[in-house]
C-alpha positions as CSV (number, residue, x, y, z in Angstrom):
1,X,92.6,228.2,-89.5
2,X,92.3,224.3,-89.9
3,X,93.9,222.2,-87.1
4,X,97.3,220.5,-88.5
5,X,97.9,218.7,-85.5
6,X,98.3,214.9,-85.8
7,X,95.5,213.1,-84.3
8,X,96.5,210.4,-81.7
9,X,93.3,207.5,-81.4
10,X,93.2,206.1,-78.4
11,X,91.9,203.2,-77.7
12,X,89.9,201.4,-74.6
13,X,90.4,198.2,-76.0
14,X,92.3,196.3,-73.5
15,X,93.6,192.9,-73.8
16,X,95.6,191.1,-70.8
17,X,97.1,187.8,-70.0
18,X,97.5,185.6,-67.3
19,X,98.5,182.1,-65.8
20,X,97.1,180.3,-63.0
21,X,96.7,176.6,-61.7
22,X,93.8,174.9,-61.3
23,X,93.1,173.7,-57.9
24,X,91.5,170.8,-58.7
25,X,91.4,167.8,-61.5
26,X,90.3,169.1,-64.8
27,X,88.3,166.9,-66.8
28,X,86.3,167.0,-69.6
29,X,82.9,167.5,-67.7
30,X,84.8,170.4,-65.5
31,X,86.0,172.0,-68.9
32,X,82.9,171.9,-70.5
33,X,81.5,173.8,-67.4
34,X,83.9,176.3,-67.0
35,X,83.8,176.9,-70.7
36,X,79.6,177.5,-71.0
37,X,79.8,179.7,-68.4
38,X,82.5,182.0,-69.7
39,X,81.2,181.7,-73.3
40,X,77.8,182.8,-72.2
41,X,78.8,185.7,-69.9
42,X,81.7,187.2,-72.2
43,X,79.2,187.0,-74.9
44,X,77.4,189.6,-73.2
45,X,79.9,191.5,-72.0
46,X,81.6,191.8,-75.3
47,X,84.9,190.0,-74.3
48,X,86.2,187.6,-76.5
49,X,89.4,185.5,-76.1
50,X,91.1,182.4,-75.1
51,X,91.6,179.6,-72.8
52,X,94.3,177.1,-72.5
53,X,94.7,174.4,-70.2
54,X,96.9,171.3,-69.2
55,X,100.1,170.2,-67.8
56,X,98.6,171.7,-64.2
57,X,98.2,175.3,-65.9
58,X,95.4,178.0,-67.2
59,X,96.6,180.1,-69.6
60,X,94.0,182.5,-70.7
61,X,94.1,185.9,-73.2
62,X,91.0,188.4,-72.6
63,X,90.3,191.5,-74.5
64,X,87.6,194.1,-73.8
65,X,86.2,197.4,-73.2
66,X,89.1,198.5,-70.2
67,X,86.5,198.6,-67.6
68,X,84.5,195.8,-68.4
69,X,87.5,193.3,-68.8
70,X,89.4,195.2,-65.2
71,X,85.7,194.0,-63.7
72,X,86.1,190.6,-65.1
73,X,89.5,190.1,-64.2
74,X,88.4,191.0,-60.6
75,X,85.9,188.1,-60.6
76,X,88.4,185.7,-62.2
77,X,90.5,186.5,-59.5
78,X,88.4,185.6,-56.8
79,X,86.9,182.5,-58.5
80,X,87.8,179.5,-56.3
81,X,88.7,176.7,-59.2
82,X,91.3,178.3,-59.7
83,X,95.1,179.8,-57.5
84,X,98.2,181.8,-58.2
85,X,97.1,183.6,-61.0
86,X,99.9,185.7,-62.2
87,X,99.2,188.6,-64.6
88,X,101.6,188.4,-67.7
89,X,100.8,191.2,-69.3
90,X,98.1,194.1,-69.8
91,X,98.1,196.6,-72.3
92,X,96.0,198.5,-74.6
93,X,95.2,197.2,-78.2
94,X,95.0,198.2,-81.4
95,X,92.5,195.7,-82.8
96,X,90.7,192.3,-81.3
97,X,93.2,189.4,-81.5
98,X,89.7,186.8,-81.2
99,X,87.7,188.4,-82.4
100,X,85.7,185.0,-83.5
101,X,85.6,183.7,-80.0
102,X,84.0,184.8,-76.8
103,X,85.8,182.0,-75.7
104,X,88.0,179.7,-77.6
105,X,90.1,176.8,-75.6
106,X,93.1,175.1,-76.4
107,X,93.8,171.4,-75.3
108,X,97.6,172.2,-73.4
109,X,98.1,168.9,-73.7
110,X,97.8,168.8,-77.2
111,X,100.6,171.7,-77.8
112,X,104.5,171.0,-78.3
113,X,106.5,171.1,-74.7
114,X,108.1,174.2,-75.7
115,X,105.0,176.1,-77.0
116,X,103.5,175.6,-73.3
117,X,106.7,176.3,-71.8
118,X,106.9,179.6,-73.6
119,X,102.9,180.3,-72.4
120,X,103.1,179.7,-68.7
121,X,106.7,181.1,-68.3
122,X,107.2,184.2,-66.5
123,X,110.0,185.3,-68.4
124,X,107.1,186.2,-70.7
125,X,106.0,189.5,-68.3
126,X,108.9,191.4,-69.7
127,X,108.2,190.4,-73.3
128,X,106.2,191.8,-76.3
129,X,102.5,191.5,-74.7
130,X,101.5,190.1,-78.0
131,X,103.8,187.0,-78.0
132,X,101.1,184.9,-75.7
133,X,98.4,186.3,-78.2
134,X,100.4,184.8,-82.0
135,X,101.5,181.7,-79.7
136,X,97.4,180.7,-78.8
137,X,96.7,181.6,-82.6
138,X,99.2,179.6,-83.8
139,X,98.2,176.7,-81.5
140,X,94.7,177.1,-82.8
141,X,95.4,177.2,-86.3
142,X,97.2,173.8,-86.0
143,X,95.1,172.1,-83.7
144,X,92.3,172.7,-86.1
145,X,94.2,171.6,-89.3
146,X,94.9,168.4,-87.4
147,X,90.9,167.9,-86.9
């Protein structure tokens, strides 16, 4: 007898956000740094996402293989340029949200006053984990239309 039984997919595909200050001046030369190196080492790790910084913040969204992206998040963590990360949200996910980019950065100071607001608040931890995700795309989409 053939198996009726709906068939649930799970996936490992893990995407999480957090904010954190920098705990030092960022400049363009420290930026450009920072970005190499994660570019280089999520390309071969397979984690793609984004970076946004200014107004004294990091905002960053990273998706991954779970355990891959949990390992990552553990060296983020202890990295030293930046302090008081805060985890906004974690969950599983359906499909990449950046998928282009093993790294893509947004210019904070570039975005509206109340699109940053929304990004670093901590009101977001109780919200739809996806809101930080559609904001950084939406911020990307219009910086680049600007360029």
């Amino acid at each position: 007898m053939p198996n009726t039984s709906p068939r649930v997919l799970m996936s490992n595909l893990l995407r999480l956000v957090y904010v954190s200050r920098p705990t030092r001046p960022v400049d363009e030369a420290f930026m450009e740094e920072l970005l190499s190196q994660a570019r280089t080492s999520n390309q071969l790790l397979g984690i793609t996402g984004v970076l946004c910084s200014g107004r004294g913040y990091f905002v960053q969204v990273l998706e991954g293989q779970e355990g891959t992206l949990l390992t990552l998040y553990a060296r983020i963590l202890a990295d030293t340029r930046h302090e008081q990360a805060s985890l906004l949200s974690i969950g599983l996910a359906a499909k990449r949200a950046f998928s282009q980019w093993s790294m893509a950065y947004i210019d904070g100071e570039a975005l509206s006053p109340e699109i940053h607001t929304r990004l670093v608040s901590k009101a977001l931890v109780d919200s739809d984990m996806s809101e930080q995700a559609r904001l950084l795309q939406t911020a990307l989409t219009t910086l680049r239309r600007a360029a």
